[in-house]
C-alpha positions in Angstrom: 11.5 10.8 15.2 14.7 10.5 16.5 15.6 14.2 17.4 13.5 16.7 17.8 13.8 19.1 15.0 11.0 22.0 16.9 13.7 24.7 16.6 14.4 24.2 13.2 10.9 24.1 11.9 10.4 27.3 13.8 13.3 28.8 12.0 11.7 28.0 8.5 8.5 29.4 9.7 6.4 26.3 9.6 2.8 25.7 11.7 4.4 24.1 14.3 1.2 22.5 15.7 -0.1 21.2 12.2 3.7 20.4 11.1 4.1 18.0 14.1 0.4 16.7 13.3 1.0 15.8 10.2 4.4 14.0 10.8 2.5 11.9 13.3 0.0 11.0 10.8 2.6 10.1 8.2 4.2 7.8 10.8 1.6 6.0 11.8 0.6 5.4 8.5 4.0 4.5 7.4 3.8 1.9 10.3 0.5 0.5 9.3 1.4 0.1 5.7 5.2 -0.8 5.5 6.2 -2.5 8.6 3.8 -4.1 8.6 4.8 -6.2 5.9 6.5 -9.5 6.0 9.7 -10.7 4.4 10.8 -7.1 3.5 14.9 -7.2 2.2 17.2 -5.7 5.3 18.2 -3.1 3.3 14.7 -1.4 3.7 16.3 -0.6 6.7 17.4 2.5 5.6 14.9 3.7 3.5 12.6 3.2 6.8 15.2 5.8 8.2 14.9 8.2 5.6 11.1 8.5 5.5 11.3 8.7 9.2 13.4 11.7 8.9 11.6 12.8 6.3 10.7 16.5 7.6 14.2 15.9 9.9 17.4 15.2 9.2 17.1 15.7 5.4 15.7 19.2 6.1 19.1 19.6 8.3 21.5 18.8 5.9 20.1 21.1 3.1 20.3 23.8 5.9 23.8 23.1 6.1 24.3 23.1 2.2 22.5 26.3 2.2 25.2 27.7 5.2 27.7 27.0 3.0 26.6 29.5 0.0 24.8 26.2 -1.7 21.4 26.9 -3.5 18.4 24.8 -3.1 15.8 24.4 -6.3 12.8 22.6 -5.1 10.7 21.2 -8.7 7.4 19.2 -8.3 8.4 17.5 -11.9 10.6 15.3 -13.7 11.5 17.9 -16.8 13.7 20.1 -14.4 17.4 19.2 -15.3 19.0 17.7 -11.9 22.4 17.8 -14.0 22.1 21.3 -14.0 21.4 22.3 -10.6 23.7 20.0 -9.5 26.7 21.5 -12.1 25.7 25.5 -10.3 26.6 23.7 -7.1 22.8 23.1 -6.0 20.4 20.9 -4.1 18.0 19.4 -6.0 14.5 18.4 -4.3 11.3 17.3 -4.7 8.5 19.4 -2.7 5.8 18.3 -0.6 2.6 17.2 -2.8 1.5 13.7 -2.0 -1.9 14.1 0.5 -4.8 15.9 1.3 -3.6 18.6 2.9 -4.8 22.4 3.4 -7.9 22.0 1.2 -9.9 24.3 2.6 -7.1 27.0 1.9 -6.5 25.8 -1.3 -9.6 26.1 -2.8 -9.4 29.6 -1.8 -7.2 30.3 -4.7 -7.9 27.1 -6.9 -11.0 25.8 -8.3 -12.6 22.6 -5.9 -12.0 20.6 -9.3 -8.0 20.5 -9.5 -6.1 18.2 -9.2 -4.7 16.6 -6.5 -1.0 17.1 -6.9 -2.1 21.0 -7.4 -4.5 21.3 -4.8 -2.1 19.5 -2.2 1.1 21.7 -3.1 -0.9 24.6 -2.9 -2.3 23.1 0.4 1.3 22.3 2.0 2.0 26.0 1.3 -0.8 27.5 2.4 -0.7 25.5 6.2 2.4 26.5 6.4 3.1 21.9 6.4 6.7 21.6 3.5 9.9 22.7 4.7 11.4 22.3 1.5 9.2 24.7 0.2 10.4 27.3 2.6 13.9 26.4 2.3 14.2 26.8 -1.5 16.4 29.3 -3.0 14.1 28.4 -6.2 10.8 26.6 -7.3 10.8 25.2 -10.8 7.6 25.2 -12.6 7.1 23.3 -15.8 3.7 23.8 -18.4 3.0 20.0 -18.3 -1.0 20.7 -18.2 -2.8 24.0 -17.7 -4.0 23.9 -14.1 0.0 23.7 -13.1 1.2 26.6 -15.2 -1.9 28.4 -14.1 -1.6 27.5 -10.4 2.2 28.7 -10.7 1.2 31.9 -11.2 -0.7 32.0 -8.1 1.7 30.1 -6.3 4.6 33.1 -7.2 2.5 35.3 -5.8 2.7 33.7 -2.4 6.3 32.2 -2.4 7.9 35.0 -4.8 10.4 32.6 -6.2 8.6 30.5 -8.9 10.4 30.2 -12.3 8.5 28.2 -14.8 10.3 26.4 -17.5 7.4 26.1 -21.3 7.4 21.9 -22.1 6.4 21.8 -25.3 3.2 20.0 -26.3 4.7 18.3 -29.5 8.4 16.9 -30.7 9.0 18.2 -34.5 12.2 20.1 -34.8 11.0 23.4 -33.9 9.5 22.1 -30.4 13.1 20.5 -30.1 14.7 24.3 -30.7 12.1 25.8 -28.1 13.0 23.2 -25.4 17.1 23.5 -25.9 16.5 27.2 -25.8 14.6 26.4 -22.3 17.5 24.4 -21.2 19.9 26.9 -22.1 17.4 29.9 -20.0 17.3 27.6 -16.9 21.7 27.3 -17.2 21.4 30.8 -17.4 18.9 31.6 -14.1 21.0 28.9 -12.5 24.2 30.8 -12.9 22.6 34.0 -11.9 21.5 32.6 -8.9 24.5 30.7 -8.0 27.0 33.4 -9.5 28.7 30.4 -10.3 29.9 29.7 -14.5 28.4 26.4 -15.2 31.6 24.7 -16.6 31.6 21.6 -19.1 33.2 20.0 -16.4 31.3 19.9 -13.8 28.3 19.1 -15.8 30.0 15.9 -16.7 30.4 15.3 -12.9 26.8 15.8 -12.2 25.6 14.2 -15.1 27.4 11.1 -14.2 25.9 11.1 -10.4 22.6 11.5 -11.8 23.3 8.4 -14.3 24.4 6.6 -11.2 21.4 7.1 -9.9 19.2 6.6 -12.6 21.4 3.2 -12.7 20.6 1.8 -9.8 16.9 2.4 -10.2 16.8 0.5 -13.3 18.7 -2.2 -11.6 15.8 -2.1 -9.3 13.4 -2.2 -11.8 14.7 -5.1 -13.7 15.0 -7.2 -10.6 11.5 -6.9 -10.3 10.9 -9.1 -12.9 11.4 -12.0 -11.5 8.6 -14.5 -10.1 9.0 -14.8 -7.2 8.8 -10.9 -7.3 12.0 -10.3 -4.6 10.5 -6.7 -3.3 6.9 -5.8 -2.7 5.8 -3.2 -4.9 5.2 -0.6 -1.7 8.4 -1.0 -0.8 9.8 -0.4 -4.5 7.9 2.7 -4.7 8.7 3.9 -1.7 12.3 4.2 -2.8 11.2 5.5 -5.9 9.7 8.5 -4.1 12.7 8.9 -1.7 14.5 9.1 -4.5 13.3 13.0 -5.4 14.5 13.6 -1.5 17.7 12.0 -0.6 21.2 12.9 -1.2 22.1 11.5 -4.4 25.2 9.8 -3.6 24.2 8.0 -0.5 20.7 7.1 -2.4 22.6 5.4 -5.5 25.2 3.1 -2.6 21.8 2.3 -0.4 19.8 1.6 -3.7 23.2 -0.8 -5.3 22.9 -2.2 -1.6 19.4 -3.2 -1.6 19.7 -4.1 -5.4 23.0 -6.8 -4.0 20.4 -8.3 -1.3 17.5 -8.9 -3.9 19.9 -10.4 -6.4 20.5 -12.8 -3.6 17.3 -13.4 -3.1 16.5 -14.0 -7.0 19.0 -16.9 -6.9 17.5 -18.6 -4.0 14.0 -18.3 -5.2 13.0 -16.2 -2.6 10.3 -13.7 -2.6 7.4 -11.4 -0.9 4.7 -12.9 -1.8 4.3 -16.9 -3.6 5.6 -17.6 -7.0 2.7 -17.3 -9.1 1.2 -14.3 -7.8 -1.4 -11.9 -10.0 1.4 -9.4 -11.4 0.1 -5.5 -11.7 1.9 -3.0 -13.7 0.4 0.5 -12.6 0.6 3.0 -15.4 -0.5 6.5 -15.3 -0.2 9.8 -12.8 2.7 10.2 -10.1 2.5 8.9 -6.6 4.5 11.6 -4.7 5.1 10.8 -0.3 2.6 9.5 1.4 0.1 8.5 -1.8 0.7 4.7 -1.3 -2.9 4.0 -1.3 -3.5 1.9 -4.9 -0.5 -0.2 -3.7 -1.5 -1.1 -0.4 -4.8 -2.3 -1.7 -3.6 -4.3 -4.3 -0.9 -5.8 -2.7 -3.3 -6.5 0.7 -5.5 -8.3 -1.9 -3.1 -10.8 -2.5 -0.8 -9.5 -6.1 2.2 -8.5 -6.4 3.0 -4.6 -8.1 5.6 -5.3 -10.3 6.7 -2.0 -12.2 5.3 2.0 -11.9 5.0 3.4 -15.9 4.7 6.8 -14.3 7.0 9.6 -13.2 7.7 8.2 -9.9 9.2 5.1 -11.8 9.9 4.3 -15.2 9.3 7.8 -16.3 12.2 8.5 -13.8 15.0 6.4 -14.4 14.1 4.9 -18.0 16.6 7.1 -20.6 20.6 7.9 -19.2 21.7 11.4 -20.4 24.5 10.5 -23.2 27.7 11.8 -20.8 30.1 12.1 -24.1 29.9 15.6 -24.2 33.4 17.8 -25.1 31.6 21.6 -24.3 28.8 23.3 -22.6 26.4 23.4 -25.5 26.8 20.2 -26.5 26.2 18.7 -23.2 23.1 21.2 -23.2 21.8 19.8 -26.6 22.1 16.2 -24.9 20.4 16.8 -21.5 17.7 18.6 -23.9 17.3 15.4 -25.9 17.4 13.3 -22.7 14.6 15.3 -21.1 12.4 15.2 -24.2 12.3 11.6 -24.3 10.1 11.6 -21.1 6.6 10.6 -22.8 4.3 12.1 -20.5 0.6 12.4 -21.3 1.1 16.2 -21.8 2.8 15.5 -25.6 0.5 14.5 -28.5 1.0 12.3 -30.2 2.0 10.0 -27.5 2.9 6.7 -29.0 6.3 6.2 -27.2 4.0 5.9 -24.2 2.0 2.8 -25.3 4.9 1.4 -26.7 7.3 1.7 -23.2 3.8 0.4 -21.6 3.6 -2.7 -23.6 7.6 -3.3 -23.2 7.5 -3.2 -19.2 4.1 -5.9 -19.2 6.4 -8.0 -21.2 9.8 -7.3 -19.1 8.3 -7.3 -16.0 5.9 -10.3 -16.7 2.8 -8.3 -15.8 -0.5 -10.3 -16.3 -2.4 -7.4 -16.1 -2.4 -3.6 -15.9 -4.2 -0.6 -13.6 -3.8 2.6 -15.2 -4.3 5.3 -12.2 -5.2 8.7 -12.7 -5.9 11.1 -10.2 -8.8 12.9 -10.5 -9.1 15.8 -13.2 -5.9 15.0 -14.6 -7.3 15.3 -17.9 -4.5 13.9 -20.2 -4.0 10.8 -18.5 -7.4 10.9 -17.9 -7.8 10.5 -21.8 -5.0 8.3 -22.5 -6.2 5.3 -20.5 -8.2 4.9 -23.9 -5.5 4.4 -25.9 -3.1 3.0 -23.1 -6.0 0.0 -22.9 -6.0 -0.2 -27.0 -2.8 -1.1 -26.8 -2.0 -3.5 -24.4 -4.6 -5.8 -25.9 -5.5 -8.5 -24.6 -3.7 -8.0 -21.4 -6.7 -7.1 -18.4 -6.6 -3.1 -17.8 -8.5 -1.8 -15.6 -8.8 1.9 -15.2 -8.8 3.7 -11.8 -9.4 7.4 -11.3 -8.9 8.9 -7.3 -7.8 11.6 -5.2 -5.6 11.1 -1.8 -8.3 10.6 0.4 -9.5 7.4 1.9 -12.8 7.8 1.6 -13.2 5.2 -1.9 -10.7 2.9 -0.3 -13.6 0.0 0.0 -15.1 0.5 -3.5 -11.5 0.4 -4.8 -10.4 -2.4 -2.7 -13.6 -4.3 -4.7 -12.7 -3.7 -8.1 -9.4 -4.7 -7.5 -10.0 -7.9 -5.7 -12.5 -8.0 -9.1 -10.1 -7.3 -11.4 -7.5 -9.9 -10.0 -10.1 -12.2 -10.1 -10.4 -11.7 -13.5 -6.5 -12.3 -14.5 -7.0 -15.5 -12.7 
C-alpha cells in the first residue's frame, strides 16, 4: 500500500497483526489474478488503485465524512435504499464478507453449515479484520433468507448497532404496503440518527447520483455484449464489487471513463480474449471482495464471462428509481417500487428472475450459463432447477462452493467440461 494506515487501524480497534495479514493476502492474490492479465483497458488503472486502498484510503475519507457530523450505514445487501442514506447526509457502504475469514470464531456462534456470506461477516467481526464494520454509525440488516435475519440478531449483540429492515417473501399488494411501510421506518431511523429532516429535495439529489451510477454500470454491461468481448469478465466484476465501496461520484466519472475506452475498443474490434470465445453468463449468489474464484477459472480455461445475473451485477444496476417525484411520500412510494423489483431468490414466485436470465443470454450473446451458489444458500440453491428449465436449450451447468480453494481443481474440470460441451 501506498501509505501506511497502522495508526488508523489502531484507532478503529482492528487486529493489527491479522488486519495487515490479510491485506497482504488480498494483494498478492489481486496480483496473481488481475495483473496478471493481458490486454486489460487503461482505465483499470484506477480500479487497481482503489482495491489497493481497499482497507486505506477509502477507510480515510469516511473518517473524514464522519469528522464532519456525516453518518456511516454499512448494509451487506442490495434492498437497503442508498437514496436514502445518501438524502440524511450519509455514507453508504458495503461491509467486508467475501473470504474465509475467522471460521473458527464464527462457528462459535453460527452453525458449521451457514453460509458463506454469513459465516465470513460474522468472521471479519469476530477477528477484529473490517474497518467498515467498526466505523459504521449503522448496520442494515434485511430478512432475505433465515440464517441472515437469524445471524443479525447475534451479530447486534456483538456490534450493538444492527437495524434490520422485513423483505417480504411475496409481491401482492399487501407485501407492497409492508415494504413502503419499511421504507418509510428506515427514513425515519435515518432522520433520527442524522437529526437531519429528509427533504424531497435532497432525495431528488441522491436519487439522481445513484441513477448516475446505476447508469454507468449498465453502460458497462451492455458493452459487454460485444464479440470480441472488450473487458474480461474479472475485471468487470471487479468494478461491480468496488462499486458497494467507492465514493459514488468519482465511481460513476471513472466507470463513464472506462466505459469511453471500451467503446473504442468495440469499434476497432479489439478485445481480451479472440472473437469467438465460449461466452458464460454466471447467474446466481453474490460475489462480494475477494470471491473472484469461479471467474478466474473460467476465464483461465480459455471463455470469456460476459454478464453477472446476481446482486453484484445485474441485480445491481438493472431498474433506475423513477426520479419524477413532487414530495417525500411520493418519492418513498417510488424507491419502494424500485427496490421491490430486485428478483432475488428470497421471493416466490420468482418468474421475473428466469425471465431477466433468459434476456441477458440473449443480450449479452451468452452460449451458455453457470449458475453459482454458495453453499447452503438454500433458495438459489433450489432455483437452479427452474433457472436451467428455462434457459432451455442453452448449456447450464450448476456450481455450488464456499470461498476456499480447496475444490478449485474439481471445479477447474467441469468447467473446462462444460466449455467443451458448448463447443
Amino acid at each position: 500500500m501506498s501509505k501506511d494506515y497502522t495508526g488508523m487501524w489502531e484507532g478503529l480497534g482492528l487486529n493489527l497483526e491479522n488486519h495487515s495479514g490479510l491485506l497482504s493476502v488480498l494483494s498478492d492474490a489481486y496480483k496473481g489474478i488481475y495483473l496478471s492479465q493481458k490486454k486489460r483497458p487503461k482505465a483499470m488503472e484506477y480500479f487497481d488503485f482503489v482495491i489497493s486502498e481497499v482497507h486505506g484510503l477509502r477507510i480515510e475519507e469516511i473518517l473524514d465524512a464522519k469528522a464532519k457530523g456525516r453518518k456511516v450505514v454499512g448494509t451487506f445487501c442490495v434492498f437497503v435504499p442508498e437514496e436514502i442514506v445518501l438524502a440524511a447526509g450519509g455514507v453508504y457502504i458495503g461491509l467486508c464478507a467475501g473470504a474465509e475469514v475467522g471460521s473458527d470464531e464464527a462457528e462459535k456462534f453460527i452453525p458449521r453449515n451457514t453460509c458463506a456470506l454469513i459465516k465470513a461477516f460474522m468472521g471479519f467481526k469476530l477477528s477484529g479484520l473490517c474497518p467498515y464494520v467498526e466505523s459504521a454509525d449503522l448496520i442494515v440488516g434485511e430478512t432475505t433468507c433465515d440464517g441472515k435475519k437469524k445471524a443479525y440478531e447475534i451479530f447486534n449483540e456483538i456490534t450493538k448497532k444492527v437495524y434490520v429492515m422485513e423483505v417480504p417473501h411475496m409481491k401482492n399488494e399487501e407485501d407492497k404496503k409492508l415494504w413502503l411501510s419499511e421504507v418509510k421506518r428506515f427514513k425515519e431511523k435515518m432522520e433520527d440518527l442524522s437529526g437531519k429532516k429528509i427533504t424531497v429535495d435532497a432525495l431528488k439529489e441522491a436519487g439522481g447520483i445513484v441513477n448516475a451510477k446505476r447508469k454507468a454500470l449498465k453502460r458497462l454491461s451492455s458493452l459487454r455484449s460485444a464479440d470480441p468481448a472488450p473487458v474480461s469478465g474479472l475485471d468487470a466484476l471487479l468494478v461491480n464489487q468496488i462499486s458497494f465501496y467507492d465514493d459514488p461520484l468519482r465511481f460513476t466519472e471513472m466507470t463513464n471513463r472506462l466505459c469511453d475506452e471500451l467503446e473504442e475498443r468495440v469499434k476497432q474490434g479489439a478485445g481480451v480474449a479472440q472473437k469467438g470465445a465460449p461466452r458464460v453468463l454466471i447467474s446466481g449468489s453474490p460475489m462480494a471482495i475477494p470471491n473472484w474464484k469461479l471467474h478466474t477459472i473460467v476465464e483461465g480455461s480459455g471463455a470469456v464471462v460476459v454478464g453477472e445475473e446476481s446482486c453484484i451485477g445485474e441485480r445491481n444496476h438493472r431498474e433506475l428509481l423513477d426520479e419524477g417525484f413532487l414530495t417525500v411520500d411520493e418519492a418513498l412510494q417510488k424507491i419502494a417500487s424500485r427496490y421491490l423489483s430486485i428478483d432475488c431468490a428470497c421471493f416466490t414466485p420468482n418468474n421475473e428472475r428466469m425471465d431477466n436470465i433468459n434476456s441477458l443470454v440473449k443480450d449479452l450473446k451468452a452460449g451458455g450459463v453457470i449458475h453459482y451458489s454458495l453453499q447452503f444458500c438454500t433458495p438459489y440453491m433450489m432455483e437452479a432447477y427452474k433457472a436451467e428449465k428455462a434457459v432451455g436449450n442453452v448449456p447450464f451447468l450448476r456450481i455450488e462452493t464456499d470461498y476456499s480453494m480447496e475444490d478449485m481443481g474439481q471445479l477447474k474440470t467441469r468447467v473446462e467440461a462444460f466449455l467443451e460441451m458448448m463447443g
